[in-house]
Steps between C-alpha positions, in 0.01 A plus 500: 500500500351649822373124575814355531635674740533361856528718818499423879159407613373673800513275791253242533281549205749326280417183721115551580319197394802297470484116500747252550625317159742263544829676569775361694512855658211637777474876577305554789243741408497741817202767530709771577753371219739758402819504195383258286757576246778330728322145303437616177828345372357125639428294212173416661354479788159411709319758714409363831217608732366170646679170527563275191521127510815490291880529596717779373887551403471831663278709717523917548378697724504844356489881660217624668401840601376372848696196616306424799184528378573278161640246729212463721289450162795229416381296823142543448558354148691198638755611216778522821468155517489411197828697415625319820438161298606603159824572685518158678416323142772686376454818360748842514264753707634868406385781635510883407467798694181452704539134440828464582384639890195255493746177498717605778420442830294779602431886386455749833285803408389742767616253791319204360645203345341320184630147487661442167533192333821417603730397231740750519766591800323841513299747702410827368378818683265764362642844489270831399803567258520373137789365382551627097797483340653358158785215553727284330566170587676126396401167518765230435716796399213623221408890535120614463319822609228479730318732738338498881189661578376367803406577858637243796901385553538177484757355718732143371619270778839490491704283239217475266554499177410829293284497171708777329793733613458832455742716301701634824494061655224505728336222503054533347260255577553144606505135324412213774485142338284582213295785628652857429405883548572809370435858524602541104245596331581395072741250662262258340523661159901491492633158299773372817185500751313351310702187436660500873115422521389275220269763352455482141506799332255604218577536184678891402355724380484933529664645828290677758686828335456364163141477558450838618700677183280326300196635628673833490552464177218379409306831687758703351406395099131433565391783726397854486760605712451911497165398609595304771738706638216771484229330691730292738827697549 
């Protein structure tokens, strides 16, 4: 049935009206939020826009389409603090993309420096160039595929310790005590990264490809199709 088939929400509405419900996982919920689907394999998770009175497992701080702007809105919130202190309580802080420049040390855009949050051994420059591409990398010798899309580089002191390798060794990301970042986008949908970060997983069911051959299928058997491809094609 049409109904029972999942696909990717568009970013942010998924989330919009979202309150916290007792997960051991927080998401902050970012304005500018973008690729949700990197959590949809979380078991659960809360959706974070203003401080909660509760400690957490694990906090993330997802992609953005405007990192300095979303986290200027994280400091009017108070949430930087309060990720500071879910940190200091004892909590893994991961960030992604976007997030994973707002906990380094600073992010330089047009000859101004935003102060990050500093948990990471990082410092990341804004560059009109995007960086897309498709990759494959390991953790603790586990494969996954992931992809970048993201502008800034983001530059690792020296000796850190990387999140993943990539295919061809370089190092990706950093981990620092337990605070990590990545530029791996679906990193947090593959099984190994998951567990090198205590995430539980949900529960399986249909593949992202699964999903969308079922709709096809379902289109193809239910639908006027010489019709369609009249008015639309």
């Amino acid at each position: 049935m049409a109904w029972e088939i999942r696909l990717d929400e568009e970013d942010g509405v998924a989330v919009e009206g979202a309150r916290p419900g007792g997960a051991t996982t927080a998401i902050i919920c970012l304005p500018r939020i973008s690729n949700l689907t990197d959590f949809d394999q979380l078991d659960a998770a809360d959706w974070i826009t203003t401080p909660v009175r509760r400690l957490y497992d694990t906090i993330i701080l997802p992609g953005t389409k405007n990192t300095v702007a979303d986290l200027e809105w994280l400091r009017e919130r108070g949430l930087d603090t309060w990720i500071l202190r879910q940190r200091a309580a004892g909590a893994q802080v991961t960030g992604v993309c976007g997030g994973y420049q707002m906990l380094g040390r600073g992010i330089t855009e047009d000859g101004v420096t935003a102060k990050g949050l500093g948990l990471l051994p990082v410092d990341t420059l804004m560059q009109p160039e995007k960086t897309v591409r498709r990759v494959r990398a390991s953790v603790d010798g586990a494969g996954f595929d992931a992809y970048e899309i993201h502008v800034g580089e983001t530059r690792v002191d020296a000796g850190s310790t990387p999140f993943a390798l990539l295919e061809d060794g370089r190092a990706e990301g950093v981990r620092h005590g337990r605070c990590a970042g990545t530029y791996l986008h679906d990193a947090l949908r593959a099984a190994p990264v998951m567990a090198s970060l205590g995430l539980a997983a949900r529960a399986e069911g249909r593949s992202r490809d699964e999903q969308y051959n079922a709709l096809a299928n379902w289109f193809d058997t239910s639908a006027n199709t010489r019709l369609f491809e009249k008015l639309f094609l």
